[in-house]
Structures are given as C-alpha cells and as structure tokens.
C-alpha positions in Angstrom: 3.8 11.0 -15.1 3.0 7.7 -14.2 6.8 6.6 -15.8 8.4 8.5 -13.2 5.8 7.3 -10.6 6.8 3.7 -11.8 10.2 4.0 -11.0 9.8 5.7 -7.5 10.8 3.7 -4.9 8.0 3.2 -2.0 10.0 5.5 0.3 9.9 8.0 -2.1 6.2 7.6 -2.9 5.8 7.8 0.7 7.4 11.0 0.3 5.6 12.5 -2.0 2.0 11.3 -0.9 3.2 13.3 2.5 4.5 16.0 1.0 1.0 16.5 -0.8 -0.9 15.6 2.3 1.2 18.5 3.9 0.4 21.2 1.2 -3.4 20.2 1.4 -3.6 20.5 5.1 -0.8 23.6 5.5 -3.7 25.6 2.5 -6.6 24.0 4.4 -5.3 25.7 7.9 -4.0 29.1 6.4 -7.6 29.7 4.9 -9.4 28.3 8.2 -8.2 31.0 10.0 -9.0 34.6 8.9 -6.1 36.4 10.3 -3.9 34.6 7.6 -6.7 33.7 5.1 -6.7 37.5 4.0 -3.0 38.6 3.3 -2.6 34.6 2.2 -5.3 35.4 -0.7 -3.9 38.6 -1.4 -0.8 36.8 -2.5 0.1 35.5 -6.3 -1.2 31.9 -6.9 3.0 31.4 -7.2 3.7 33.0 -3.6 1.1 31.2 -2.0 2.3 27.8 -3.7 6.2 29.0 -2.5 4.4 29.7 0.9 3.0 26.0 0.9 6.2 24.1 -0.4 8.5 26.2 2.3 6.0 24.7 4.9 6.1 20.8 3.5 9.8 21.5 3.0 10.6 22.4 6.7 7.8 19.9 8.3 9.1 17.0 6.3 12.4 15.9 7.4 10.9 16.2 10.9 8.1 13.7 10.5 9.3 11.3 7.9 11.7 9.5 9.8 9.3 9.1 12.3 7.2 7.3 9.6 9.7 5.3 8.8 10.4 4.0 11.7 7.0 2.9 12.5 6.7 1.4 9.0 9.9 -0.7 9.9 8.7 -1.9 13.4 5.5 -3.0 12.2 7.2 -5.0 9.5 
C-alpha cells in the first residue's frame, strides 16, 4: 500500500484523505440519527459500505474543486 501511496500525486492524496473523511463523517451521521441508524444496521456490512461510497462519490466532485481552488490562492 504505501507503493501506490508513494506514487500518488498530492491532488490525488487529497482525494483520497477526503474521500475517507467523507465516509467517516457520512457513517458518523447515519448512526447519529435513529431514524436511519436502524434500517442502516439492518443492512449487510457490503450495502452499508455501497451506501457510504455512493455518498463520497456524489459529494466529491462538488467540494473538491472548491479545495482546490483555495489550495491554489493561498499558494
């Protein structure tokens, strides 16, 4: 793993440290709240993890560029 982290470029680790952030906090909020937190649990490990990625995937492209834009005005 840390061969292919090696060759990342630092957008791309960007990316990734995001996309992780994302699936923490998307897990974190569904099992805050007990309306989801139930049928969420109820699921497979592999549909909740499905669940998570389809919610990094879709936030994502809307708040990287964003970051990139900040990263390259503070530069």
């Amino acid at each position: 793993m840390s061969e292919i982290r090696s060759q990342a470029t630092p957008a791309r680790d960007l990316e990734t440290q995001l996309r992780a952030a994302l699936q923490t906090a998307a897990r974190n909020e569904i099992l805050r709240n007990p309306n989801s937190a139930t049928p969420f649990r109820a699921q497979p490990k592999t549909n909740q993890d499905r669940i998570i990625q389809a919610y990094s995937a879709w936030v994502l492209p809307t708040i990287l560029p964003i970051i990139n834009q900040h990263i390259e005005e503070t530069r």
